[in-house]
N, C-alpha and C positions, 0 to 999 in steps of 0.2 A: 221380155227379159230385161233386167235391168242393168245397169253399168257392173255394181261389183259381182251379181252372178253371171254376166259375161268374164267377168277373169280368176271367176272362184278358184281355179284351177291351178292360177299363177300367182297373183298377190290380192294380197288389200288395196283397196280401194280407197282412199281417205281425204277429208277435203277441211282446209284452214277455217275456223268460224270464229265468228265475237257472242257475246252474248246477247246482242241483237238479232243475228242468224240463224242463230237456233230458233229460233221461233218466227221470223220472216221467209226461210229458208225450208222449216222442220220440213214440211212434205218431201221435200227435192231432196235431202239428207236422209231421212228415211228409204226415201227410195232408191237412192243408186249410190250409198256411202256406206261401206261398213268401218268406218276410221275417224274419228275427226282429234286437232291439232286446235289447241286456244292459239289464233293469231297473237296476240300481246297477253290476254289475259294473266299466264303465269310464269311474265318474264319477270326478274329480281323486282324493278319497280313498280310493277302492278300490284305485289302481294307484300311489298314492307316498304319504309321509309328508311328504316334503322337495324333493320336484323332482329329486333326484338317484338315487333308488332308485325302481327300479320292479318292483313285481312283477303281470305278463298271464296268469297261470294261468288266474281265472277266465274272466276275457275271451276268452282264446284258445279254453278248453272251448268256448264259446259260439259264438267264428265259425268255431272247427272243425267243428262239430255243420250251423253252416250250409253251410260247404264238400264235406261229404260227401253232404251231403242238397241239392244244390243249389241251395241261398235263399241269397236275397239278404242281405247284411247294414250295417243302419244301425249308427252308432256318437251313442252318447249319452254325457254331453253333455262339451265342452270346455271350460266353464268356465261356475260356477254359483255363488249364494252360499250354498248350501248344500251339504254334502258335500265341500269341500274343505280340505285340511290346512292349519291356521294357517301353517305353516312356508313354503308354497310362494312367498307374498307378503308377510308379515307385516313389518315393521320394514324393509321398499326401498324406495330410491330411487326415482320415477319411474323413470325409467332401467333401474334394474336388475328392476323387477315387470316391464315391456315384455319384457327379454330372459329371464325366466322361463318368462312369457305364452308367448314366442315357442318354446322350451327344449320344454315341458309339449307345446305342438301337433306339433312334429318329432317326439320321442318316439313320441305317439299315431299319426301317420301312419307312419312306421317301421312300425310295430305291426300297423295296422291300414290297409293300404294300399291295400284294393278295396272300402273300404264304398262304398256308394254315394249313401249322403246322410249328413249329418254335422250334428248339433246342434251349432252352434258355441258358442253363449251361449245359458244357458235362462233362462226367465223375467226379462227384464230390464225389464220392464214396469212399473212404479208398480200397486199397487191402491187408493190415496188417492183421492177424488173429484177432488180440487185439489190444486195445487200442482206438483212437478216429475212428470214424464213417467215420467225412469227410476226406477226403484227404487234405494234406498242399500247399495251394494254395497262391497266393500273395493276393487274393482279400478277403480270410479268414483273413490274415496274416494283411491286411492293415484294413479292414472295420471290420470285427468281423462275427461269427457264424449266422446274421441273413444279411451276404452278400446275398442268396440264398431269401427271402422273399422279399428283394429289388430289386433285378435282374427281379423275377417275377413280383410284382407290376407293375414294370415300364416298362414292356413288355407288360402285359395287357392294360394297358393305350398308349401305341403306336400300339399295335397290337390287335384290338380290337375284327376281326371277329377270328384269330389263334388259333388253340391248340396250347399250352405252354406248352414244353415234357422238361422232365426229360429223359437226355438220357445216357445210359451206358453199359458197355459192363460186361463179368461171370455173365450175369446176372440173371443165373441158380444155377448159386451156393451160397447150401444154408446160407452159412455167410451173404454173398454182398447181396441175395436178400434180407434177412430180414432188414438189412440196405439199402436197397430201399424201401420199405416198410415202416420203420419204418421213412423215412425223409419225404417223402410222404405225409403219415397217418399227420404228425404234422406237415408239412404245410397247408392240407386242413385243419384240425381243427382251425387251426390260421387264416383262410381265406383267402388263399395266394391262386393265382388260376396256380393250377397246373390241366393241363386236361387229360395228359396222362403221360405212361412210355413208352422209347423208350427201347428197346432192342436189344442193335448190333445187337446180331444173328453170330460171328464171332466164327461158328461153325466147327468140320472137323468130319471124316466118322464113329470117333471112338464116340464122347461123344459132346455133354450130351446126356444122354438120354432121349426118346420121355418123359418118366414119369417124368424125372426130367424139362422137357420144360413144361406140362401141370402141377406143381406144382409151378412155375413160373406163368405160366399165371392168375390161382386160386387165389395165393395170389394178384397178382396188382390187378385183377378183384374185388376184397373184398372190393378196394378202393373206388366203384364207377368211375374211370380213362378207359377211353379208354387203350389201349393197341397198339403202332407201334411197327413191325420190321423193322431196321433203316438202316443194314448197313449187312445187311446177306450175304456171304458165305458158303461153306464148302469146307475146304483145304484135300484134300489127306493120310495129316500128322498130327500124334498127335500133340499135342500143344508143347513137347521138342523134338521133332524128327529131326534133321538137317539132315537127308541124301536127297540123289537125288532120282528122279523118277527113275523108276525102265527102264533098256533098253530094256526087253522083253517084245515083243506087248504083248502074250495074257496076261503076270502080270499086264502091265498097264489097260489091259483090263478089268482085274478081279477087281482092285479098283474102274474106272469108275462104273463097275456094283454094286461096293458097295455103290457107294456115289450115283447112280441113287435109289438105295433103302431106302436112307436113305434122299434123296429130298423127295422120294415119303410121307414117314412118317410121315415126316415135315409138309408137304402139309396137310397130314391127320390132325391131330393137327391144325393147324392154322383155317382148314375151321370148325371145333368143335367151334372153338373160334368168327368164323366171327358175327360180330354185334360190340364185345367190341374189335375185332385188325380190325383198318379201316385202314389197307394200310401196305404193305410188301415192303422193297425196298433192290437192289438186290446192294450191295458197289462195280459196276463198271457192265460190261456189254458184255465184251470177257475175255477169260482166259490173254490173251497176254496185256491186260491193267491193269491186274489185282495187285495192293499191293502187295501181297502176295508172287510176284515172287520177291526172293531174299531177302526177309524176312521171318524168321529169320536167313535163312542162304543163306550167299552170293551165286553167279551164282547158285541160284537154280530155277528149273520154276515150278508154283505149276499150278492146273487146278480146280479154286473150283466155278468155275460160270457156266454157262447153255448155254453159246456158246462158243465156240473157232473160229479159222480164217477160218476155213470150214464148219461152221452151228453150227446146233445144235446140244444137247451129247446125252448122252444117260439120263443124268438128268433130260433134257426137255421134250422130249416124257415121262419120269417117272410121273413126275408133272402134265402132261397135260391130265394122266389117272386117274386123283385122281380125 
């Protein structure tokens, strides 16, 4: 059996790819993905310069790939402050950034018209201890504090059948969640239709822990919001740890089995949750594709996915006993 008919029952299955993956990858995506997410492909700067030119090659590869092969496909992200071309906002008017805003989203739904859940704004979140909530963005900075109510509108209204997520990463920790929560909460009260929260999931062996991930989930759950995992991982290494993987098999082996227990966990937790999390998506789909390697520290190779170049780890089988 394979990974997403082992959780048919709970969610989708979905895993981040480029348009190199799909076809490096296609076996191992046909077989255990019913979901996949363009990693950058169809973020603001991949698909315009200017808001007036657009080019979906890559993009397309990728929801082709899902089209032929039956998955589902998520679209990432609509607006970010990161990855997007100066030009698209830079030097407008209030006024004319909104009709950009609005320009940029019809485009993408044109485009891309049966994804099924849609990052509308990523990371909007503050990581400051104190101070304001959102994070300083150009489209805060240009349009004003109810950028985020307009970005969704005008997503609903091009994307009509989509979940419209909110999507962000610490999203366990208890600061940031409660300001997920709390942007959330006052958007649906305002009527702004947000239908879920996304939650990287850009976890490693040590933290968070299960209790602090099921106090996460409780609180978005409160919202009445679906619940995605968007972009999950787990790295080897604490979150400031810069060293290298260890050179002796059985140490390396010993972490494997830690992070196979701590898939396993995970797994627990999320199927508790199945009904309000409709879909898990894994941010890439071999270790050797994987982000991670060589971030945050250069020449380093991390292993935090459920296959490498030889099968599967020891996380997969962990998972697929849960």
């Amino acid at each position: 059996m394979s990974l997403h008919q082992h959780y048919a029952n709970h969610f989708k299955i979905g895993a981040a790819v480029n348009a190199y993956t799909v076809d490096s990858r296609a076996e191992l995506l046909r077989e255990h993905f019913n979901s996949v997410t363009c990693g950058n492909e169809t973020k603001p700067a991949s698909v315009t310069r200017d808001g007036e030119t657009y080019d979906f090659a890559q993009g397309d590869k990728i929801r082709d790939f899902a089209a032929a092969n039956d998955m589902a496909f998520r679209l990432h992200t609509l607006a970010w402050h990161n990855q997007t071309p100066p030009a698209l906002y830079s030097g407008k008017s209030r006024t004319d950034a909104i009709a950009a805003l609005d320009r940029h989203i019809a485009r993408m739904a044109a485009q891309y018209p049966d994804a099924y859940a849609v990052d509308v704004v990523n990371e909007v979140i503050s990581d400051a201890p104190n101070g304001d909530a959102l994070r300083k963005t150009q489209l805060l900075e240009i349009i004003g504090v109810d950028y985020l109510d307009i970005a969704y509108t005008a997503a609903r209204r091009h994307f009509p059948n989509a979940a419209l997520v909110v999507n962000d990463y610490n999203e366990c920790d208890a600061v940031k969640s409660r300001r997920i929560f709390e942007l959330v909460r006052g958007m649906r009260e305002r009527g702004v239709p947000v239908d879920a929260v996304g939650m990287q999931a850009h976890y490693n062996i040590f933290s968070p822990a299960t209790d602090e991930i099921r106090c996460a989930f409780d609180l978005y759950a409160s919202l009445g919001v679906k619940i995605q995992v968007t972009e999950l991982d787990v790295s080897l290494f604490r979150h400031d740890d810069k060293s290298q993987l260890p050179q002796d098999e059985s140490e390396l082996a010993r972490l494997l089995d830690h992070q196979a227990e701590y898939y396993a966990a995970l797994f627990r937790v999320f199927k508790e949750y199945a009904g309000t999390l409709d879909s898990v998506t894994f941010w890439g789909v071999c270790d050797e594709d994987s982000w991670l390697n060589n971030f945050p520290a250069p020449r380093r190779r991390n292993m935090p996915l459920l296959f490498d170049a030889r099968g599967a780890k020891p996380c997969y089988d962990a998972i697929m006993g849960v």
